[in-house]
N, CA, C, O and CB atoms as a CASP TS submission, in Angstrom:
PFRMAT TS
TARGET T0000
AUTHOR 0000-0000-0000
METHOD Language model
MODEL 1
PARENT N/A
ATOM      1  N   UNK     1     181.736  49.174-142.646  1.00  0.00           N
ATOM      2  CA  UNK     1     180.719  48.124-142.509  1.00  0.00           C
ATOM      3  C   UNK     1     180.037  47.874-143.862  1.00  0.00           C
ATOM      4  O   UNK     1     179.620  46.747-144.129  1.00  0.00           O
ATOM      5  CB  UNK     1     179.663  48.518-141.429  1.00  0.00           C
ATOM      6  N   UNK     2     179.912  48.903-144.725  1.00  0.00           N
ATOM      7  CA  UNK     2     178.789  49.034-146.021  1.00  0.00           C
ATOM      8  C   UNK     2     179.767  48.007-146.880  1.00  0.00           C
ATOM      9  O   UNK     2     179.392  47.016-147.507  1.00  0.00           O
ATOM     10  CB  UNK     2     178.463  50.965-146.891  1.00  0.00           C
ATOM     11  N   UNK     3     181.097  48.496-146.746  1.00  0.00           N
ATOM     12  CA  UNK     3     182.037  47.733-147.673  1.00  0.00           C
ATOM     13  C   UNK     3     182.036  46.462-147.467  1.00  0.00           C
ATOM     14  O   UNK     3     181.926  45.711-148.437  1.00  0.00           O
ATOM     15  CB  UNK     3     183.350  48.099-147.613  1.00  0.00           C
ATOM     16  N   UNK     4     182.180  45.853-145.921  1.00  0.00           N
ATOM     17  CA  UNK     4     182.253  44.394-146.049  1.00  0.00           C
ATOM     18  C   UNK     4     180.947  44.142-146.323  1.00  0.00           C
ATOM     19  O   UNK     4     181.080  43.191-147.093  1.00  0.00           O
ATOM     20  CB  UNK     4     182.787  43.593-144.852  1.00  0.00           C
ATOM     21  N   UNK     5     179.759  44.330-146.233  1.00  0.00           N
ATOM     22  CA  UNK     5     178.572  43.652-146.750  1.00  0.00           C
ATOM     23  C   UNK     5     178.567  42.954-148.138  1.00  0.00           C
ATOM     24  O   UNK     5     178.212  41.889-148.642  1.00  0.00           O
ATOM     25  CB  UNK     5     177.563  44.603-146.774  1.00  0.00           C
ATOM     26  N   UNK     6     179.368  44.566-148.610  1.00  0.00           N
ATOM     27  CA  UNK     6     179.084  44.576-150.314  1.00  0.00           C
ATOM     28  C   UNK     6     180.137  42.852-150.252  1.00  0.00           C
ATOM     29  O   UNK     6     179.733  41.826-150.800  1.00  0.00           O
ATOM     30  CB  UNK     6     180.065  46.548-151.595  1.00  0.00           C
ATOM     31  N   UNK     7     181.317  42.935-149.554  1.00  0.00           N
ATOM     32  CA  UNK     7     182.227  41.908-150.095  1.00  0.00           C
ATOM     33  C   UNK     7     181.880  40.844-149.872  1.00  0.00           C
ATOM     34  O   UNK     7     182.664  40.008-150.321  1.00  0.00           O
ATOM     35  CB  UNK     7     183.400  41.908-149.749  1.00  0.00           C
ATOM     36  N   UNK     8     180.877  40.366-149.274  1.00  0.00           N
ATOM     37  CA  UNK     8     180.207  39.421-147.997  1.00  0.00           C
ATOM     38  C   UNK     8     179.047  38.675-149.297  1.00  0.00           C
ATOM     39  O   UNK     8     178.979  37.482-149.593  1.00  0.00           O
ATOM     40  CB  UNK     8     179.183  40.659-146.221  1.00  0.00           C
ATOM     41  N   UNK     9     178.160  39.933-149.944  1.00  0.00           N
ATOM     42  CA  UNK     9     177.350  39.435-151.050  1.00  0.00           C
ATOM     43  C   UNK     9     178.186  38.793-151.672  1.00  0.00           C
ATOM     44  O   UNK     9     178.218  37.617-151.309  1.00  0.00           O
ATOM     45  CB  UNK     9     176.671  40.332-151.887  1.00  0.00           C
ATOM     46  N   UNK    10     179.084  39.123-152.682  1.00  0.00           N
ATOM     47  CA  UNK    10     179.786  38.895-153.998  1.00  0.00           C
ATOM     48  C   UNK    10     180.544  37.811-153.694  1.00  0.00           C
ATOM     49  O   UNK    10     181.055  37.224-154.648  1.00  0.00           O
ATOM     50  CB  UNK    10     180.647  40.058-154.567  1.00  0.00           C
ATOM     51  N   UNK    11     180.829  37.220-152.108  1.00  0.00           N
ATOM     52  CA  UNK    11     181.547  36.301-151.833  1.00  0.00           C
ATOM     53  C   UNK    11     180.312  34.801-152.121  1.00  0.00           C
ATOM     54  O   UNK    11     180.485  33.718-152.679  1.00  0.00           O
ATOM     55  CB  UNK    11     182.229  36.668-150.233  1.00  0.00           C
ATOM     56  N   UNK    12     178.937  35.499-151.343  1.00  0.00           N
ATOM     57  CA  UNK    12     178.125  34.744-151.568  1.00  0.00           C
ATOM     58  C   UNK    12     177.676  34.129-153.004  1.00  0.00           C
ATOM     59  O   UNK    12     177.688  32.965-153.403  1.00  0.00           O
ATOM     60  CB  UNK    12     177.354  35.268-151.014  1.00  0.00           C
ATOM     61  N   UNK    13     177.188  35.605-153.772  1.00  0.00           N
ATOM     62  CA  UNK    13     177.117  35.159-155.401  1.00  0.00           C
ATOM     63  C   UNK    13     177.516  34.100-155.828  1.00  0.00           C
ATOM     64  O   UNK    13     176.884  33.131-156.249  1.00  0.00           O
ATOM     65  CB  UNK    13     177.756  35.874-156.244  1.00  0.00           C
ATOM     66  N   UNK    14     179.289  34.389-155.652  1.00  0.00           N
ATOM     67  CA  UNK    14     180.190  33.475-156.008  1.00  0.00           C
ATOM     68  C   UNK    14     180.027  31.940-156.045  1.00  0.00           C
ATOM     69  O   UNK    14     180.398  31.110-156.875  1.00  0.00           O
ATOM     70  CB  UNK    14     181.089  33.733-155.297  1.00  0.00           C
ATOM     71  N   UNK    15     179.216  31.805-154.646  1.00  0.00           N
ATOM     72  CA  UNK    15     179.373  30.467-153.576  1.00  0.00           C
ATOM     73  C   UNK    15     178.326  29.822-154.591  1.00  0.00           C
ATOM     74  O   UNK    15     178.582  28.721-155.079  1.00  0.00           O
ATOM     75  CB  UNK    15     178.834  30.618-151.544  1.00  0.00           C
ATOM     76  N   UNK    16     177.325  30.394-154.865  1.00  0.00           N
ATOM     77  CA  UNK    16     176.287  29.980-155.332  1.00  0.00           C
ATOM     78  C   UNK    16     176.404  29.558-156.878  1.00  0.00           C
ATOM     79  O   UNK    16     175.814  28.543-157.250  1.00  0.00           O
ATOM     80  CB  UNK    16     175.377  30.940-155.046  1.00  0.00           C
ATOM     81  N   UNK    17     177.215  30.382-157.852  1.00  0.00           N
ATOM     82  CA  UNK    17     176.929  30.352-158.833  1.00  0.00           C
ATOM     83  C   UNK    17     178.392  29.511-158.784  1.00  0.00           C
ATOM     84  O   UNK    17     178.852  29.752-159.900  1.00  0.00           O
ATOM     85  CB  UNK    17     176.457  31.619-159.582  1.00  0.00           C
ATOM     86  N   UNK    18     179.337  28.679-158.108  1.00  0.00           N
ATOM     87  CA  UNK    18     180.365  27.747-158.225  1.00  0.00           C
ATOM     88  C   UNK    18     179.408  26.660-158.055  1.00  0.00           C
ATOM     89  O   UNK    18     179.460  25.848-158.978  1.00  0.00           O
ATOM     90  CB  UNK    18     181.632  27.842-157.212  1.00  0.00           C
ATOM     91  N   UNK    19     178.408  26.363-156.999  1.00  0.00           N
ATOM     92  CA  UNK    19     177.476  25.152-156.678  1.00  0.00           C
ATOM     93  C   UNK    19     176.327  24.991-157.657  1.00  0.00           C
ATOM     94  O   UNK    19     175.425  24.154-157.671  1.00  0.00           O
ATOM     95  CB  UNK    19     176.848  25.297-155.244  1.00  0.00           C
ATOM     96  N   UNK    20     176.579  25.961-158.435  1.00  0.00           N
ATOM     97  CA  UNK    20     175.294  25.859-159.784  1.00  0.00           C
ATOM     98  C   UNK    20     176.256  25.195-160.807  1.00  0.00           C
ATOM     99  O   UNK    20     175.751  24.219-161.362  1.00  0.00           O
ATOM    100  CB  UNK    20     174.505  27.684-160.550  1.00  0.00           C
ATOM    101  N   UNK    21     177.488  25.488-161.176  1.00  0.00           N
ATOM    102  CA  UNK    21     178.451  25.115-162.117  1.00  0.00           C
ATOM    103  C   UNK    21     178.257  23.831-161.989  1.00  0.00           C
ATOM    104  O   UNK    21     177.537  23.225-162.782  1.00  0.00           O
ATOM    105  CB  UNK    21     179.834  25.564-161.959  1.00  0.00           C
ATOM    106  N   UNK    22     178.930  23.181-160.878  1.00  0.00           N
ATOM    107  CA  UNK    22     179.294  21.850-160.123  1.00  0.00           C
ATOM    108  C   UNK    22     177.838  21.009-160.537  1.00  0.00           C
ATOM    109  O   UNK    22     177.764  19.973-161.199  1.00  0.00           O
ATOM    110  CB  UNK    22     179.596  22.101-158.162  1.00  0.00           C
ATOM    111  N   UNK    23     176.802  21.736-159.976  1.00  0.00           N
ATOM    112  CA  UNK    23     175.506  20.929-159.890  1.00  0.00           C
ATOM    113  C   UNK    23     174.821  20.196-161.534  1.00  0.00           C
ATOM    114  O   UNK    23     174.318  19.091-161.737  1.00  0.00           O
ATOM    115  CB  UNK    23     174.329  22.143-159.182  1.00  0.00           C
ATOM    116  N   UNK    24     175.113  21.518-162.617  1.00  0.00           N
ATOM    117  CA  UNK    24     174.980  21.352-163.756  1.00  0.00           C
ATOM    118  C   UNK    24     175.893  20.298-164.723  1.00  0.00           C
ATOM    119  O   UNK    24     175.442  19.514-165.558  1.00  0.00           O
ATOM    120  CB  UNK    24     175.017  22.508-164.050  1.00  0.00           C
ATOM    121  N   UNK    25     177.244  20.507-164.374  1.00  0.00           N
ATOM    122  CA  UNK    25     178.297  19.661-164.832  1.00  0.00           C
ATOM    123  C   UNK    25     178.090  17.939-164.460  1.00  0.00           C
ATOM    124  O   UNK    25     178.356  16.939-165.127  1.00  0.00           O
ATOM    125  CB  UNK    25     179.650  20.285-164.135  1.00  0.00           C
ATOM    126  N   UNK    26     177.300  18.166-162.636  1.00  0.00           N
ATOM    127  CA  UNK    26     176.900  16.469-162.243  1.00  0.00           C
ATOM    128  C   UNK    26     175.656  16.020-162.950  1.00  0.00           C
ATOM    129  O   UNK    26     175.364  14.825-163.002  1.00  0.00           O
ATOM    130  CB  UNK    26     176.544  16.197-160.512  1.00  0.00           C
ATOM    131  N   UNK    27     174.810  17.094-163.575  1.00  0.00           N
ATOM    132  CA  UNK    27     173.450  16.527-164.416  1.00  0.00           C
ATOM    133  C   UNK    27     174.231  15.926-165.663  1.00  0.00           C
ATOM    134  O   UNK    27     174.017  14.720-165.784  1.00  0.00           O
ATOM    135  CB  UNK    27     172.136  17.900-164.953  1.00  0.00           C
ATOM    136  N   UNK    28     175.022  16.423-166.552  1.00  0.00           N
ATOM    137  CA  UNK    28     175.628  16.652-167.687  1.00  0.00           C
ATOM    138  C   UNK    28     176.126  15.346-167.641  1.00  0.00           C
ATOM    139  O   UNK    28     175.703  14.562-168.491  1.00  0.00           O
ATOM    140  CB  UNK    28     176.561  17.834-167.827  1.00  0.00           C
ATOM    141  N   UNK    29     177.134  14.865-166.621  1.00  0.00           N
ATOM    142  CA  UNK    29     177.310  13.626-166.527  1.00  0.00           C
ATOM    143  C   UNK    29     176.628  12.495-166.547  1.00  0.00           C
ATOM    144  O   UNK    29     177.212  11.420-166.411  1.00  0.00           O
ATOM    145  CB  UNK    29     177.702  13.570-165.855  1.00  0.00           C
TER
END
């Protein structure tokens, strides 16, 4: 259970810091 959490965060991180990329790249434009 401890393990999927951990994988569950880092999936999240991920999610977030791809929609920060995206979000920054659409200001940039």
């Amino acid at each position: 259970m401890n393990g999927f959490y951990k994988y569950f965060r880092v999936a999240i991180g991920k999610g977030i810091m791809l929609i920060g990329t995206s979000t920054i790249a659409d200001t940039l434009e």
